[in-house]
LOVO-49103 format. One record per residue (C-alpha): residue in three letters; x, y negated, z. Coordinates in steps of 0.001 Angstrom, whole numbers, plus 500000, padded with zeros to 6 digits. Each point is the difference from the previous one (the first is absolute). Example, Ala and Ser with C-alpha at 12.3 -4.5 7.8 and 13.67 -1.06 7.14 Angstrom:
# residues 2
ala512300504500507800 ser501370496560499340 
***
This chain:
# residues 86
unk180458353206565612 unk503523501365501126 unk500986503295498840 unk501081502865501278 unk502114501737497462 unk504083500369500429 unk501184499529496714 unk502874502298499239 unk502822497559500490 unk498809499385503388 unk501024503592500982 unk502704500009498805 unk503620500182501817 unk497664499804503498 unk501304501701502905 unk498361503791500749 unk499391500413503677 unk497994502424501770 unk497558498682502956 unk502220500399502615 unk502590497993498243 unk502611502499498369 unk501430498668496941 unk499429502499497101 unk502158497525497067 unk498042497485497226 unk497316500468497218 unk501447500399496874 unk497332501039498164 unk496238501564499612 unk498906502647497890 unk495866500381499622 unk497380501974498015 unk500161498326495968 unk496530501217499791 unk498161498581503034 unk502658497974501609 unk500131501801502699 unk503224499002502295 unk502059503235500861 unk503350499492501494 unk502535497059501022 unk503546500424498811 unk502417499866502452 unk503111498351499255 unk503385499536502763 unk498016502883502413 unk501642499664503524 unk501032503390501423 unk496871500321501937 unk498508500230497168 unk501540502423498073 unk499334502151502587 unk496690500371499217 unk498701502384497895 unk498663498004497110 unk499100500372496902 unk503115498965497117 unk499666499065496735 unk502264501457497366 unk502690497131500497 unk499812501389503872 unk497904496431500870 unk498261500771503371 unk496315499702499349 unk497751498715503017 unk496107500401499555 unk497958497644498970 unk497441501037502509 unk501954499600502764 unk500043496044499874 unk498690498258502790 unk499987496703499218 unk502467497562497779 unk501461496470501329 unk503093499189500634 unk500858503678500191 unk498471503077498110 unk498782502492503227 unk499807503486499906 unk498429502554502076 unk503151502256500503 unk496930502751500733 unk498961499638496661 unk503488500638498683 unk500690502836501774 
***
C-alpha cells in the first residue's frame, strides 16, 4: 500500500515556486503545532527579490515565512498560490 506522507527530509532544500512559475528561494525548514501537529509555515531560506517583496510574515531571525495553507501540491517543486500569500 504506497504512502502518501513527505517525510521531512523530502522537503527539504526544494525549490519554492508559485503556480505561474516565479521562483520564491528553497525550504529550509517547517515549523507546526507540538500539540496536534498541525503544519504552519515553510521557512524560506536564499528568498529571490521577488520574494521579498511580498509582504510576509518573518520570524525573529527575519526568515520569510510562507503559509502552510497556501501549498498546492509538492513534486519536484513545492507550489504556492501567490493569492494565498498575499
Amino acid at each position: 500500500m504506497p504512502s502518501d506522507k513527505n517525510p521531512f527530509t523530502a522537503l527539504v532544500s526544494k525549490m519554492v515556486v508559485t503556480k505561474e512559475g516565479k521562483r520564491l528561494g528553497f525550504v529550509k525548514d517547517i515549523t507546526f503545532e507540538t500539540r496536534s501537529g498541525e503544519l504552519i509555515n515553510i521557512v524560506v531560506k536564499d528568498p529571490t527579490p521577488y520574494t521579498r517583496n511580498l509582504n510576509l510574515e518573518k520570524t525573529h531571525s527575519d526568515e520569510l515565512l510562507i503559509p502552510y495553507s497556501a501549498i498546492i501540491a509538492i513534486g519536484d517543486f513545492v507550489i504556492v498560490s501567490e493569492e494565498d500569500l498575499i
